[in-house]
C-alpha positions in Angstrom: 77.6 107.0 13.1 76.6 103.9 11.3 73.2 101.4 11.9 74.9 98.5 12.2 76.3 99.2 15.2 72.9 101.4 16.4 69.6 99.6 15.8 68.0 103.1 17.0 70.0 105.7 14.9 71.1 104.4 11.7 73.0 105.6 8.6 72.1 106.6 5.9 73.1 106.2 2.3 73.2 102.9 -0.1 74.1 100.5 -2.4 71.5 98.4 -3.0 71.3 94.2 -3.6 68.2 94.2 -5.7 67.5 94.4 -9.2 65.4 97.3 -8.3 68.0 99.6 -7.9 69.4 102.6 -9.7 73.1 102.1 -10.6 75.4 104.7 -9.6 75.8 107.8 -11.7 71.8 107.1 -12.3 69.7 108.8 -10.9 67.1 111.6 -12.1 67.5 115.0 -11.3 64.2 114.7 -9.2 64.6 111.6 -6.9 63.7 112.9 -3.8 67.2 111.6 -1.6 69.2 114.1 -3.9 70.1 117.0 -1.7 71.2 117.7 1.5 69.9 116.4 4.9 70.4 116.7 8.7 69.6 114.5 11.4 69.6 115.8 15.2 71.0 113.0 17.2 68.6 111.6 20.1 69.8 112.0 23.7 73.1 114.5 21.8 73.3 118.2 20.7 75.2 116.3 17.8 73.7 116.5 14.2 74.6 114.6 11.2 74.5 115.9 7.6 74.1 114.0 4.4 75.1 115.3 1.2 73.5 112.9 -1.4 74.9 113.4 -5.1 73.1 112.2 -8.1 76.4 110.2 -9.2 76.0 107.8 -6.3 77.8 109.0 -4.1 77.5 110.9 -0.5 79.7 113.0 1.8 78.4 112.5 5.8 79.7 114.4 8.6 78.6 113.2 12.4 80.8 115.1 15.1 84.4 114.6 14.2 83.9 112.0 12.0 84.1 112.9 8.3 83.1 109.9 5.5 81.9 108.8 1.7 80.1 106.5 0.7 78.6 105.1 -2.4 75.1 104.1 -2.4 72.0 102.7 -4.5 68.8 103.4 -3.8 65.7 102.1 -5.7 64.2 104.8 -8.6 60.3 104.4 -7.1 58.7 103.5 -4.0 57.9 99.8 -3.2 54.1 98.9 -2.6 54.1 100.2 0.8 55.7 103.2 0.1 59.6 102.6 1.1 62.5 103.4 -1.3 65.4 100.4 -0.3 69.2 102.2 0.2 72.1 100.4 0.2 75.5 102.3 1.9 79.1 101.0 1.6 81.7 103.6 3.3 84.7 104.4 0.9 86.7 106.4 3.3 86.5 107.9 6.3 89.1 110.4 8.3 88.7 107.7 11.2 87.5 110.7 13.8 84.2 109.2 16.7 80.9 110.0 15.2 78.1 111.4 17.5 77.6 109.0 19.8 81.6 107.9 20.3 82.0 105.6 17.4 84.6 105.3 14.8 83.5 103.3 11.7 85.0 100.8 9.6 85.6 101.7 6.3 83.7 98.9 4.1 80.6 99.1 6.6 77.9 98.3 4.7 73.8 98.7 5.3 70.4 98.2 4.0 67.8 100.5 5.0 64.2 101.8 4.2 63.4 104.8 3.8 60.0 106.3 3.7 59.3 110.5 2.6 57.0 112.5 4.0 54.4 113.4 1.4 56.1 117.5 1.6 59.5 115.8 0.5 61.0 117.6 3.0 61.9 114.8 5.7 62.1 111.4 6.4 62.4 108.4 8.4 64.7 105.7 8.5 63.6 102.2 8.4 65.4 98.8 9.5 62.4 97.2 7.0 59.6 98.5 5.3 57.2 98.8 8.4 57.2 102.3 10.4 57.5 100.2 13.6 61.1 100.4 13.1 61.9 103.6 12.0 63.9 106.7 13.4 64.0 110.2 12.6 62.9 112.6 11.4 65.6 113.4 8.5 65.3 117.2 7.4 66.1 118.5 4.1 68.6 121.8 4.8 69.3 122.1 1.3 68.2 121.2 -2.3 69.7 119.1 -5.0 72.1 121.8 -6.8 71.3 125.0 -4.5 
């Protein structure tokens, strides 16, 4: 399922367009998106699971739908807290996500995201304001477990 098409459940993963980003094959062993994490889909009994791998990439599966993507995401917080993820899908088995959808390989998103202080979920943000937000994402798994 991807947040371009769902302004209330968006996708997760990133490659961002600013300077503040971490390049792919980056990141430190303890950025807090590394690991594994599941959303339960609103209104579904449908879950989504994110695998995010320090070398930029990710492996997403949302009912049938099977995908990679590569993504950046920004080494520290912004002021107000939000760490900006950019997603482009690489490939995708072309199966409907939770919700019905089939996406396009070469969808891309920005998106906010903003940790709970346990590190153990988080919410998904079209900006950096929790007005906007969905979740909550749950860790299931940590980085190399």
């Amino acid at each position: 399922m991807r947040a371009a098409r769902y302004p209330a459940i968006l996708s997760i993963v990133t490659l961002l367009a600013s300077g503040n980003a971490l390049a792919a094959g980056t990141l430190p062993p303890n950025h807090p998106i590394l690991g594994t994490w599941q959303l339960d889909v609103p209104g579904t009994e449908c879950s989504e699971i994110y695998h995010y791998f320090p070398n930029g990439t990710t492996l997403v599966t949302s009912g049938e739908e099977v995908a990679q993507s590569e993504y950046e995401i920004a080494p520290t917080p912004s002021l107000k807290g939000f760490y900006k993820i950019t997603d482009k899908l690489v490939k995708d088995n072309g199966k409907k996500d939770c919700v019905g959808q089939i996406t396009p390989v070469g969808d891309t998103s920005v998106r906010y995201i903003f940790f709970h202080p346990s590190g153990d979920m988080y919410l998904l943000c079209e900006d950096e304001s929790l007005k906007s937000c969905f979740g909550p994402v749950k860790r299931v798994e940590e980085p190399g477990a």
